[in-house]
DOLUMGU-941812 format. One record per residue (C-alpha): x, z, y; residue in three letters. Coordinates in steps of 0.2 Angstrom, whole numbers, plus 2048, in hexadecimal, padded with zeros to 3 digits. Layout:
% DOLUMGU-941812
<lumfi><X>X</X><Z>Z</Z><Y>Y</Y><rest>ala</rest></lumfi>
...
This chain:
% DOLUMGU-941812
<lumfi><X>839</X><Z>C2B</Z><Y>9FE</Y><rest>unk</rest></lumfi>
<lumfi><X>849</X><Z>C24</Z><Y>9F7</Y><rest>unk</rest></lumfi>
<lumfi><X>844</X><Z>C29</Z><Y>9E5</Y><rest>unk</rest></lumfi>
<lumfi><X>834</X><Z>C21</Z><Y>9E4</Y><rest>unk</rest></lumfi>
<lumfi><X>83D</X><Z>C11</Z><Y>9EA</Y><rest>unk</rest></lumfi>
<lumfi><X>84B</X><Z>C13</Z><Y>9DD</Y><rest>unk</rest></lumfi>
<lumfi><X>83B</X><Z>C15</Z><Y>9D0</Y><rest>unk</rest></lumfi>
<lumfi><X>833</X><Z>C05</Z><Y>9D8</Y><rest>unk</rest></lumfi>
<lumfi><X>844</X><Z>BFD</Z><Y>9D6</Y><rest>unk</rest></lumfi>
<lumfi><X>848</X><Z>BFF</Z><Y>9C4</Y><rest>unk</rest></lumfi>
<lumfi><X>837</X><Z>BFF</Z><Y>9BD</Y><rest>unk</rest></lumfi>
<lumfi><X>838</X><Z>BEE</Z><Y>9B5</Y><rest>unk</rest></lumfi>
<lumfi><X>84A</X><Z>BF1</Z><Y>9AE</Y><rest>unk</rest></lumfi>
<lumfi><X>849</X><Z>C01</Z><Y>9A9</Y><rest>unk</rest></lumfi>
<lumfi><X>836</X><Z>C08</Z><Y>9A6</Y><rest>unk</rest></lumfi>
<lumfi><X>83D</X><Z>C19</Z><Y>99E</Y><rest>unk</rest></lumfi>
<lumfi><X>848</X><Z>C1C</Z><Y>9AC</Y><rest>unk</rest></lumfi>
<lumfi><X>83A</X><Z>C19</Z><Y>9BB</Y><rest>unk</rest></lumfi>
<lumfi><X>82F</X><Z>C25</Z><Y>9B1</Y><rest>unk</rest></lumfi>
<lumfi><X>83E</X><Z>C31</Z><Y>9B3</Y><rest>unk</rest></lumfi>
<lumfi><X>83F</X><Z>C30</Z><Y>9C4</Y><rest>unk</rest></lumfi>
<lumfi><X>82B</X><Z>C2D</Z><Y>9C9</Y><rest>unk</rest></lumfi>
<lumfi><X>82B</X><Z>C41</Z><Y>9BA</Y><rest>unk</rest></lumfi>
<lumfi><X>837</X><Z>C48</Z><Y>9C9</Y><rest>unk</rest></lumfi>
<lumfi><X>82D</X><Z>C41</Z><Y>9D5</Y><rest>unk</rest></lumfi>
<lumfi><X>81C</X><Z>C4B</Z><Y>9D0</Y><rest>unk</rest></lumfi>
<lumfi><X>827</X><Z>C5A</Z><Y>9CC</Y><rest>unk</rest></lumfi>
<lumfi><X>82C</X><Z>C5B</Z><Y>9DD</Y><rest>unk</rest></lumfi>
<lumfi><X>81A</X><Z>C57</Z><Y>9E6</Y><rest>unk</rest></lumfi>
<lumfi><X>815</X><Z>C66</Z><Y>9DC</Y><rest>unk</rest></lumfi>
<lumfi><X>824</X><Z>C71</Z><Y>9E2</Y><rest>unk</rest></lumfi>
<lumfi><X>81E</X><Z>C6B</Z><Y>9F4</Y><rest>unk</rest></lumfi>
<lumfi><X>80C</X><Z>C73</Z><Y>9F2</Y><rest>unk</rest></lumfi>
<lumfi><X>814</X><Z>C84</Z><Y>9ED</Y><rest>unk</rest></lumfi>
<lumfi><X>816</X><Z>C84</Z><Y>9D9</Y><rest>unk</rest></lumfi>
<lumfi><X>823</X><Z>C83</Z><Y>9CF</Y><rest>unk</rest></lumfi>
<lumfi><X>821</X><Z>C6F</Z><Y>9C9</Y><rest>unk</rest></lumfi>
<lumfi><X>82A</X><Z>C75</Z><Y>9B7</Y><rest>unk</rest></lumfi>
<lumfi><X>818</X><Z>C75</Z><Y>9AE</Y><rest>unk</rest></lumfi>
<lumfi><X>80E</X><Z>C64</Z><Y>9B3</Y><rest>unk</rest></lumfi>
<lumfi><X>7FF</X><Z>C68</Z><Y>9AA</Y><rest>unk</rest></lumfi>
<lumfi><X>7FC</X><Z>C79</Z><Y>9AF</Y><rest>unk</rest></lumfi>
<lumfi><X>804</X><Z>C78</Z><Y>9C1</Y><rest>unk</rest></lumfi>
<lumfi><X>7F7</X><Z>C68</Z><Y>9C3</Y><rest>unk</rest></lumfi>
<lumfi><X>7E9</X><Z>C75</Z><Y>9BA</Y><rest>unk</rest></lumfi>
<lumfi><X>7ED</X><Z>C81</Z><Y>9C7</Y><rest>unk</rest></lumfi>
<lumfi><X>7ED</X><Z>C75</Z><Y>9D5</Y><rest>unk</rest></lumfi>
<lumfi><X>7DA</X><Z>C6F</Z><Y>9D0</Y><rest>unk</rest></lumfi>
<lumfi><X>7D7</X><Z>C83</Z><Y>9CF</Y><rest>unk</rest></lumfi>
<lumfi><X>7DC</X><Z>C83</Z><Y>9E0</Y><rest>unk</rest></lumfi>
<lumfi><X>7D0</X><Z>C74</Z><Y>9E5</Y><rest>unk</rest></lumfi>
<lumfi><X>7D9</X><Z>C65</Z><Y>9E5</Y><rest>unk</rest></lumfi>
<lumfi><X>7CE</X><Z>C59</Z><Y>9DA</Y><rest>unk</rest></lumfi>
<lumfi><X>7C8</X><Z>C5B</Z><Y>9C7</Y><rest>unk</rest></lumfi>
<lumfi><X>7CF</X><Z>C47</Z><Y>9C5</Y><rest>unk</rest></lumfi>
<lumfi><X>7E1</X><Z>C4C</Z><Y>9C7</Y><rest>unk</rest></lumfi>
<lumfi><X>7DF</X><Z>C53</Z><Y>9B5</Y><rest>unk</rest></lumfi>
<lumfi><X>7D5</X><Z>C45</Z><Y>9B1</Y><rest>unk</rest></lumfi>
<lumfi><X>7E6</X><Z>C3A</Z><Y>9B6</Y><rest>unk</rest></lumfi>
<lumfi><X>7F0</X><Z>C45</Z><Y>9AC</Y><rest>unk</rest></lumfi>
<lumfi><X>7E7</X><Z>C3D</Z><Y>99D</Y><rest>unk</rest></lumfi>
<lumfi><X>7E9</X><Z>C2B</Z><Y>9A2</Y><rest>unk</rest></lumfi>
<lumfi><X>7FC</X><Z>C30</Z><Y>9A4</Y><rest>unk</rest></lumfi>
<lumfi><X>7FA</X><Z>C39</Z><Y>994</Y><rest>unk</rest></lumfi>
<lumfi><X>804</X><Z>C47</Z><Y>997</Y><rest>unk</rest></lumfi>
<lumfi><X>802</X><Z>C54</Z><Y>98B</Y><rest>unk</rest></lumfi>
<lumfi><X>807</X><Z>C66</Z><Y>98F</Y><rest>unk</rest></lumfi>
<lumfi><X>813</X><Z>C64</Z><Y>981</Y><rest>unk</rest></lumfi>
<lumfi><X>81C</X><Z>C54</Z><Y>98E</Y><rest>unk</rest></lumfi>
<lumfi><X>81B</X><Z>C5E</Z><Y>99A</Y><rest>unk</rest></lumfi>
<lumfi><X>827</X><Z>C69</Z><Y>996</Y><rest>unk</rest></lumfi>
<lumfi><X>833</X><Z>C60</Z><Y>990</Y><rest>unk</rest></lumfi>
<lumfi><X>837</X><Z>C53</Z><Y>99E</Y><rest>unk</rest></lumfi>
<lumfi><X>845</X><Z>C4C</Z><Y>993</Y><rest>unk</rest></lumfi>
<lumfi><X>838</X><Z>C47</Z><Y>987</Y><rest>unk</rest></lumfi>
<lumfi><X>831</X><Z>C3D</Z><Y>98E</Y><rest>unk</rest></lumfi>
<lumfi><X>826</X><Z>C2F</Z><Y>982</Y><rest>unk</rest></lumfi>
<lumfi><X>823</X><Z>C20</Z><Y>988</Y><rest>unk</rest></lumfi>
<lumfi><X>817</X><Z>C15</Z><Y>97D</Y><rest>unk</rest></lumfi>
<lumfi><X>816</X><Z>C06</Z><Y>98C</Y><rest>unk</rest></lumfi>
<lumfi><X>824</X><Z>C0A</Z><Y>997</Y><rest>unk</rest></lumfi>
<lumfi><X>81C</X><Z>BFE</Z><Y>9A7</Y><rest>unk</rest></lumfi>
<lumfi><X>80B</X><Z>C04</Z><Y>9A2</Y><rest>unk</rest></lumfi>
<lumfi><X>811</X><Z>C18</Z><Y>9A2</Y><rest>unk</rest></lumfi>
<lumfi><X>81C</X><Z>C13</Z><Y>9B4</Y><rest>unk</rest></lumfi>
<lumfi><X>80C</X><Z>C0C</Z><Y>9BB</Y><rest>unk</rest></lumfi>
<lumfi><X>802</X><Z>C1B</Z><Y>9B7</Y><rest>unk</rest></lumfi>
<lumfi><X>80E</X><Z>C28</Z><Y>9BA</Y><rest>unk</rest></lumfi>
<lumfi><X>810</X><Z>C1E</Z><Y>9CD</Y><rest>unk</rest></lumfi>
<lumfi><X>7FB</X><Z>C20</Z><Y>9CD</Y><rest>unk</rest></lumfi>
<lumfi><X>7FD</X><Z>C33</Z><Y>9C9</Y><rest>unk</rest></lumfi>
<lumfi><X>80A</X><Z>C36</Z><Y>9D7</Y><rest>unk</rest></lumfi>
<lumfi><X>7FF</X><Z>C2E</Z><Y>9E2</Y><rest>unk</rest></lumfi>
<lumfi><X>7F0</X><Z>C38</Z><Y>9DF</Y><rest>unk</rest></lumfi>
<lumfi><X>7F7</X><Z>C46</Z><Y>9DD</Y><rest>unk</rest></lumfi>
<lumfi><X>7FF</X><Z>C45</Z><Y>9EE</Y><rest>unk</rest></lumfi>
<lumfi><X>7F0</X><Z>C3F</Z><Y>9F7</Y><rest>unk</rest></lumfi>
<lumfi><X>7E7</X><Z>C4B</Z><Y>9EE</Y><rest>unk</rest></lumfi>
<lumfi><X>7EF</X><Z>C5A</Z><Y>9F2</Y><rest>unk</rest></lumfi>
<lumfi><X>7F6</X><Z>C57</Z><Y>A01</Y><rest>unk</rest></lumfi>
């Protein structure tokens, strides 16, 4: 996926940018298993609703996405810009395994 290698790419130059990209990436897993992927946290609620597993909301704590960040893509807050780009790539991986 062209994007994800882009994230990969500009991780250690730009942190902030990579989270942007690696956000759009997760949007669009979600779009792909039929919501909307404008709400994370309550698209990834429903997903678990619909059986993927319980630990996907789990991750969402570890990425520390609040419902709040969520919805607000462009404000995104990034305490430790390689640490959030490590676990936003984590998340994209689980939740693409996870749901697939």
């Amino acid at each position: 996926m062209p994007l994800y290698i882009e994230a990969q790419d500009i991780v250690e130059r730009s942190p902030a940018s990579a989270c942007a990209i690696l956000r759009i990436l997760i949007e669009a897993v979600i779009r792909d298993r039929g919501l909307r992927g404008r709400h994370i946290v309550r698209d990834v609620g429903t997903l678990v609703d619909q059986g993927a597993p319980v630990g996907l909301l789990r991750a969402l704590d570890v990425v520390a996405m609040s419902e709040e960040a969520a919805e607000t893509p462009a404000e995104l807050r990034l305490t430790d810009g390689h640490s959030d780009a490590q676990n936003l790539v984590m998340f994209l991986h689980l939740l693409a395994d996870q749901t697939a």
